[in-house]
C-alpha positions as a Markdown table, in Angstrom:
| # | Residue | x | y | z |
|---|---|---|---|---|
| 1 | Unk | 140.0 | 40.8 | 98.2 |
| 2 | Unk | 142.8 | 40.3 | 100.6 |
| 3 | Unk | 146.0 | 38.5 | 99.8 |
| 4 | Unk | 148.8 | 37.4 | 101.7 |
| 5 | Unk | 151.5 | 37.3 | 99.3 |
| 6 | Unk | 155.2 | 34.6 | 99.7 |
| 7 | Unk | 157.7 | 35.7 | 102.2 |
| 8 | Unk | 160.0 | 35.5 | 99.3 |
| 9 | Unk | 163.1 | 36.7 | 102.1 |
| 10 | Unk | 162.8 | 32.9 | 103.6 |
| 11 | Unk | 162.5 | 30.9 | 100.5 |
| 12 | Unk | 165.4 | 32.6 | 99.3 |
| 13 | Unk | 167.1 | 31.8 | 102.3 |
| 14 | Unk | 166.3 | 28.2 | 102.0 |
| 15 | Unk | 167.1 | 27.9 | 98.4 |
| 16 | Unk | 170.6 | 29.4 | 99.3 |
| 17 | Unk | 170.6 | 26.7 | 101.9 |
| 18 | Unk | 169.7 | 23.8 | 99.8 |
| 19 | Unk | 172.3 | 25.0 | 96.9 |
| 20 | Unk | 175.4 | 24.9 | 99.7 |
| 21 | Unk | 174.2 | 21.9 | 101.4 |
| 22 | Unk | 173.8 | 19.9 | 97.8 |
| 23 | Unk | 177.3 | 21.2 | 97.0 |
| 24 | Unk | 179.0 | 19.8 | 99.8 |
| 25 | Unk | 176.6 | 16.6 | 99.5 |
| 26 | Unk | 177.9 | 16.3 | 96.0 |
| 27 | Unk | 181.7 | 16.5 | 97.3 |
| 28 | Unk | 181.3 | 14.2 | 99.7 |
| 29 | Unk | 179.6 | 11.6 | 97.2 |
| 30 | Unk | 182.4 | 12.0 | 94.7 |
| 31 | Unk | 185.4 | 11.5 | 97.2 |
| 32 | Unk | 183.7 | 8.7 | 98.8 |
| 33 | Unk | 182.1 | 6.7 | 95.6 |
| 34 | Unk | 183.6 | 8.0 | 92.5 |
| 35 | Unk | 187.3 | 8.5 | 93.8 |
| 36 | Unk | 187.3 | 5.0 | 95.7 |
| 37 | Unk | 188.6 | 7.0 | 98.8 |
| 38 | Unk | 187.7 | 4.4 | 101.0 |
| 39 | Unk | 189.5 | 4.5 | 104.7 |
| 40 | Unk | 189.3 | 3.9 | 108.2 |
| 41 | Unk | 187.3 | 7.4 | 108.8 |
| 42 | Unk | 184.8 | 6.5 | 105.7 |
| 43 | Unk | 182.0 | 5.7 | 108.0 |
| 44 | Unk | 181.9 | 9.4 | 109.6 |
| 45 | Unk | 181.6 | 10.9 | 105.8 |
| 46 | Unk | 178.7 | 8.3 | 105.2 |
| 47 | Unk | 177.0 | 9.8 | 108.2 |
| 48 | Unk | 177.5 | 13.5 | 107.0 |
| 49 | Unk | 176.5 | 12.3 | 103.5 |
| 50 | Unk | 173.1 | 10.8 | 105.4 |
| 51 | Unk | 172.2 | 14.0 | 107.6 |
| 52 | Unk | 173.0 | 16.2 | 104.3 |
| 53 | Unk | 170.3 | 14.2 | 102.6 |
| 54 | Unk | 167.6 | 14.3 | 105.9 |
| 55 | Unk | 168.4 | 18.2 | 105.8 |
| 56 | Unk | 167.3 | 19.1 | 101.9 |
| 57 | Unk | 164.7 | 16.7 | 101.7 |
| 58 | Unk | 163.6 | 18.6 | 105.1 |
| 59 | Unk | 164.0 | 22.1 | 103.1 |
| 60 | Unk | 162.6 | 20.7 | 99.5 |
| 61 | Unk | 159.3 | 19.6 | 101.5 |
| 62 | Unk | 159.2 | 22.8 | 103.1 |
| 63 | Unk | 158.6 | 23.9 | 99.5 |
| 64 | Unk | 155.0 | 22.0 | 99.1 |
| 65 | Unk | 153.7 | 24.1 | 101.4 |
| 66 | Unk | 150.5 | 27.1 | 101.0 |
| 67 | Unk | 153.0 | 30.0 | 99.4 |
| 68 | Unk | 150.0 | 32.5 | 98.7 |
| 69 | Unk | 146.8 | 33.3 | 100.0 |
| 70 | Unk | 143.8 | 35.0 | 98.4 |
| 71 | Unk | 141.0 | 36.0 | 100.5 |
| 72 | Unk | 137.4 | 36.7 | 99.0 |
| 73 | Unk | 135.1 | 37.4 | 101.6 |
| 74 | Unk | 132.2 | 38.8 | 99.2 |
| 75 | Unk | 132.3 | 35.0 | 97.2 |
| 76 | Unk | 132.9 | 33.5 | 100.7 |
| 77 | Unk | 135.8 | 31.4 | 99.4 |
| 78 | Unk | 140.0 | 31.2 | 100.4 |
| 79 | Unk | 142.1 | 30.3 | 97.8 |
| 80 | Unk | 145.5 | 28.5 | 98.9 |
| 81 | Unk | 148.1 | 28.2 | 96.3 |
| 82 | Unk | 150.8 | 25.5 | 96.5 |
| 83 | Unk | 154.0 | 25.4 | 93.7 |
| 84 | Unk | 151.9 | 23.0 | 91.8 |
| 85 | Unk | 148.1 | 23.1 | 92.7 |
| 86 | Unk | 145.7 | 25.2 | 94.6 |
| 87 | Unk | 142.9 | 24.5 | 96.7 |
| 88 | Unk | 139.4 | 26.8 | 97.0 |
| 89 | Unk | 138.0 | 26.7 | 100.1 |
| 90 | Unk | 134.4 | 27.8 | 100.9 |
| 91 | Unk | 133.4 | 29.4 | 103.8 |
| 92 | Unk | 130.9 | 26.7 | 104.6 |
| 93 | Unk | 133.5 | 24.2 | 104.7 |
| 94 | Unk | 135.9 | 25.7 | 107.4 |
| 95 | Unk | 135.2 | 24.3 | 111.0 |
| 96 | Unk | 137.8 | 25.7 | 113.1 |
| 97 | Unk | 141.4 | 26.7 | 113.3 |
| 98 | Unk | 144.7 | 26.8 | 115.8 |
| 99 | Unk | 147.3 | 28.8 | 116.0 |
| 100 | Unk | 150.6 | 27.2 | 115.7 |
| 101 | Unk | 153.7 | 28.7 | 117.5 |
| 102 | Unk | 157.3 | 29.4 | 115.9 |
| 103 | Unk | 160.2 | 29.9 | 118.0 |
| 104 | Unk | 162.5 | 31.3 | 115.7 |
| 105 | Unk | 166.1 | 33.6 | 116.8 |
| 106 | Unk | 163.7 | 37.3 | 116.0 |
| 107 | Unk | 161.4 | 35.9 | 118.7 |
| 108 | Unk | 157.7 | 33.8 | 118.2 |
| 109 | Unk | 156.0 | 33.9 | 115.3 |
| 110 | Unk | 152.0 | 32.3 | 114.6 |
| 111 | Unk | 151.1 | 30.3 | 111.9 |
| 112 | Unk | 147.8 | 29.5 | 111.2 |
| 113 | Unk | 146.3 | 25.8 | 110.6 |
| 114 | Unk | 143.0 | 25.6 | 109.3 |
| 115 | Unk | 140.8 | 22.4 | 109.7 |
| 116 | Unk | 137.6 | 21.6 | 106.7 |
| 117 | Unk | 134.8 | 19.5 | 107.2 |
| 118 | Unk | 136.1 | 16.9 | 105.4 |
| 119 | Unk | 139.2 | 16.6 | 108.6 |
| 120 | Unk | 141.9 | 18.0 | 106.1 |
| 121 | Unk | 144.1 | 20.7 | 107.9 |
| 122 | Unk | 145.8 | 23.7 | 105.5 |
| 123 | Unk | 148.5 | 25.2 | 107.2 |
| 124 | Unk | 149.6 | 28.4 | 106.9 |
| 125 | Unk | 153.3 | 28.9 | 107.8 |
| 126 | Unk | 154.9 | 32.5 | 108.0 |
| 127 | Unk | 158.1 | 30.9 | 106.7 |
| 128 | Unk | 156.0 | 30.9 | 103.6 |
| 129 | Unk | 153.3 | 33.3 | 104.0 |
| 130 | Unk | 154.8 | 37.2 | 104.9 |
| 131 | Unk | 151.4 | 37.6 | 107.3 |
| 132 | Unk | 149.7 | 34.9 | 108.9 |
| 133 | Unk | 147.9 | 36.9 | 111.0 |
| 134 | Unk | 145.7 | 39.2 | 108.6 |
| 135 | Unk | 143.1 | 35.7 | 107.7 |
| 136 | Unk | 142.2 | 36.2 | 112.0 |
| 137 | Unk | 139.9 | 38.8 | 111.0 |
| 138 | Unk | 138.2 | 37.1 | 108.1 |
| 139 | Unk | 137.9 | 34.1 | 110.4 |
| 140 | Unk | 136.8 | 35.6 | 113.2 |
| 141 | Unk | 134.1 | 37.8 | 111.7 |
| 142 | Unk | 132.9 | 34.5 | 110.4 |
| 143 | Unk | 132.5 | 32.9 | 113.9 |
| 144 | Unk | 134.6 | 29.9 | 113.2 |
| 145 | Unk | 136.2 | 28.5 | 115.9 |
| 146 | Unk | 139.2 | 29.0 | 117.5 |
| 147 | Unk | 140.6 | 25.7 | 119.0 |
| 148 | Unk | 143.7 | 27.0 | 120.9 |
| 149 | Unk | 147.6 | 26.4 | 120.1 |
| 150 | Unk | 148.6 | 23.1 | 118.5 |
| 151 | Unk | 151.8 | 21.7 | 117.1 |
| 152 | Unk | 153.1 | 22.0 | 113.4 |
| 153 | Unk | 153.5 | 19.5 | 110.9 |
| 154 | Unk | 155.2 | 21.6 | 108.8 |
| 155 | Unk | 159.2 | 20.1 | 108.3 |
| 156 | Unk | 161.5 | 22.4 | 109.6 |
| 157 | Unk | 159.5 | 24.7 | 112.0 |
| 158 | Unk | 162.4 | 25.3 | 114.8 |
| 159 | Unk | 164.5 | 27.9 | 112.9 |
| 160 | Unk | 162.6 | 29.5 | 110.2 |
């Protein structure tokens, strides 16, 4: 069996992240509603307060993602976990995949989006996942399909 374990280095990052960036949300709430500090600049703290809010929902979703992977080629099944549920995936049901590119400030990275038979895509981000890349031999010694490079929908893929 072959597992690829949480890149627990990001989702402290982010957690750190989300903790300052509720902090200063926080501040900005109580000076503007709860102290009545209502002036000609008010709007520009309203806008801050609104990004703030785009930015941790951003990071929260981030969280929903697959955070573990468990590989069992001899029951020809791939387990993806998510914080609250986790999916089994035969073998059978597995059509194709992509790649899907990172450009993050240590250089590219490759995620992995995998696409069932019933059209649902699982991706498999490295922001989450410590390495993508070790499902490309499972997959490919299962002839599945490689489809090429496609886009993420994972929120928050530009600086991982």
């Amino acid at each position: 069996m072959e597992k690829i374990h949480t890149n627990l280095k990001t989702v402290i990052v982010r957690l750190s992240i989300l903790s300052v960036l509720a902090m200063c949300e926080y501040l900005i709430i109580k000076n503007l509603i709860i102290n009545g500090e209502h002036k000609n600049g008010a709007w520009v703290l309203y806008f801050l307060s609104l990004i703030l809010t785009f930015l941790c929902v951003n990071i929260i979703v981030s969280f929903l993602g697959v955070i573990k992977v468990d590989v069992e080629g001899s029951l020809n099944k791939i387990t993806c976990y998510r914080l609250f549920s986790k999916r089994i995936i035969s073998d059978s049901d597995i059509i194709g995949y992509y790649a899907s590119v990172y450009n993050t400030r240590q250089g590219t990275t490759y995620g992995r989006i995998i696409k069932t038979s019933d059209n649902k895509i699982i991706e498999l981000n490295p922001g989450n996942l410590k390495d993508v890349s070790r499902i490309d031999d499972y997959l490919n010694g299962l002839d599945i399909e490689f489809y090429g490079e496609k886009r993420s929908f994972y929120p928050f893929t530009s600086g991982l």
